[in-house]
N, C-alpha and C positions, 0 to 999 in steps of 0.2 A: 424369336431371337431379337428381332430388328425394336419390339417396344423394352427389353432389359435394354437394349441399348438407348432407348432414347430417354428411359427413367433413371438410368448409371449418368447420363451428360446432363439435366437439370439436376442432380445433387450434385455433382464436380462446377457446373456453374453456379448455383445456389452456394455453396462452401466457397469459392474463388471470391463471390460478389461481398458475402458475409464479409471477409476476411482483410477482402481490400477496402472494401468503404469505409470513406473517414468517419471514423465515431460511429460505426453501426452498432458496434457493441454495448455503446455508453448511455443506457439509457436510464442516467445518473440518476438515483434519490438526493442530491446533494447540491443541483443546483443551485438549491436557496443557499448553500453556502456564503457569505458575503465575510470581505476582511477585514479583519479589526486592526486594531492599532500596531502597527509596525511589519504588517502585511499577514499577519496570522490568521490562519483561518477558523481557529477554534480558542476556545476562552478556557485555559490548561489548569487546573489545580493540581501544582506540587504538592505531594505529601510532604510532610514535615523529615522525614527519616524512609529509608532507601533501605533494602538489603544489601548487604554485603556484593551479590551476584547484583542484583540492579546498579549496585555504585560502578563496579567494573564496566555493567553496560551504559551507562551513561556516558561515561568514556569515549569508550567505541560509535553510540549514536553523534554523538558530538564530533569524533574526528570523520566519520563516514558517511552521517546521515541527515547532520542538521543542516547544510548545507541547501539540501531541497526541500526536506520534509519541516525544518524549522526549530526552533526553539522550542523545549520540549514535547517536541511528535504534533505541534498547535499546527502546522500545515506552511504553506509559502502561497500567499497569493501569487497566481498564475507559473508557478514554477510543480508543485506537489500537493500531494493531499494530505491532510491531520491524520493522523497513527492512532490520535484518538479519537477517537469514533466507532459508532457502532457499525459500521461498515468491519472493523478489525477485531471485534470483539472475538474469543475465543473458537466459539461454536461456528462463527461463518469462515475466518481465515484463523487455522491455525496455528502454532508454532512453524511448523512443516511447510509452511504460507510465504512464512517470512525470512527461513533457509533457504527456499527455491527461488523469490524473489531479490535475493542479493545473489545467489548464485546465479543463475539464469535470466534475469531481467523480467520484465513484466509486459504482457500486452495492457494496454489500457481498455478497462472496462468498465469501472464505476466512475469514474472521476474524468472529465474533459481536462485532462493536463498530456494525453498520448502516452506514450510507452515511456517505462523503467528503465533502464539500462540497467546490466548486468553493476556488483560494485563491486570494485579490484581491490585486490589486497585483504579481505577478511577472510576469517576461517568459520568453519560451523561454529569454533567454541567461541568465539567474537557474538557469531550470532543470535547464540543461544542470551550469551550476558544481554545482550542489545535486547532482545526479547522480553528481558527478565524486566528490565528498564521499562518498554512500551507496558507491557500487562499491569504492570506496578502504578504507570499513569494511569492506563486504564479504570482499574481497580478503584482509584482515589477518585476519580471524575464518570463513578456509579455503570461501568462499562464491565462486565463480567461474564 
């Protein structure tokens, strides 16, 4: 009995340590990130024309999202990270990613900027449009 018990309190300490340590999570690819001109962290190509569902969400990113994340998803030096990136690409974080993430907030884990906060006032179908938006930069700056 006495070694389950002494193997149950190094994973509860193990998880406790993980969890509180600053940045243990972050063991960023992105570093090298550096910002470009007007604090961007990423160099964005607007497509020329938008879908109908992206134009809604560009909307929505702009009144809820550019704030941190920036001027088209290009990131906010030391505030957030670029949306585009391959960090956001379909296959690693998906749609479902970026609904939990405005709902729920985010721990930080790829990115040294710390936690998300939750975003107030949007709905799933905001978020979907917003997403439509990101995937659409995506898409144009070879992110698929």
């Amino acid at each position: 009995m006495k070694p389950i018990l002494a193997i149950a309190a190094i994973l509860v300490a193990g998880g406790l340590g993980y969890a509180l340590w600053p940045n243990a999570s972050q063991t960023s690819q992105s570093d090298d990130v550096s910002s470009l001109e007007g604090g961007a962290l990423v160099d964005v190509l607007v497509p020329d024309t938008l879908s109908q569902n992206a134009q809604i969400g560009q909307l929505g990113y702009e009144a809820k999202c550019a704030a941190c994340h920036g001027a088209n998803a290009a990131g906010e030096d030391g505030v957030a990270p670029p949306l585009v990136h391959v960090i956001y690409e379909p296959s690693h974080h998906g749609d479902e990613s970026f609904q939990r993430a405005a709902e729920m907030g985010v721990r930080g884990h790829h990115w040294p900027f710390g936690n998300m906060p939750p975003v107030e006032g949007v709905t799933r179908a905001d978020v979907t449009m917003i997403t439509a938006y990101i995937r659409e930069l995506q898409r144009a700056n070879g992110i698929n």
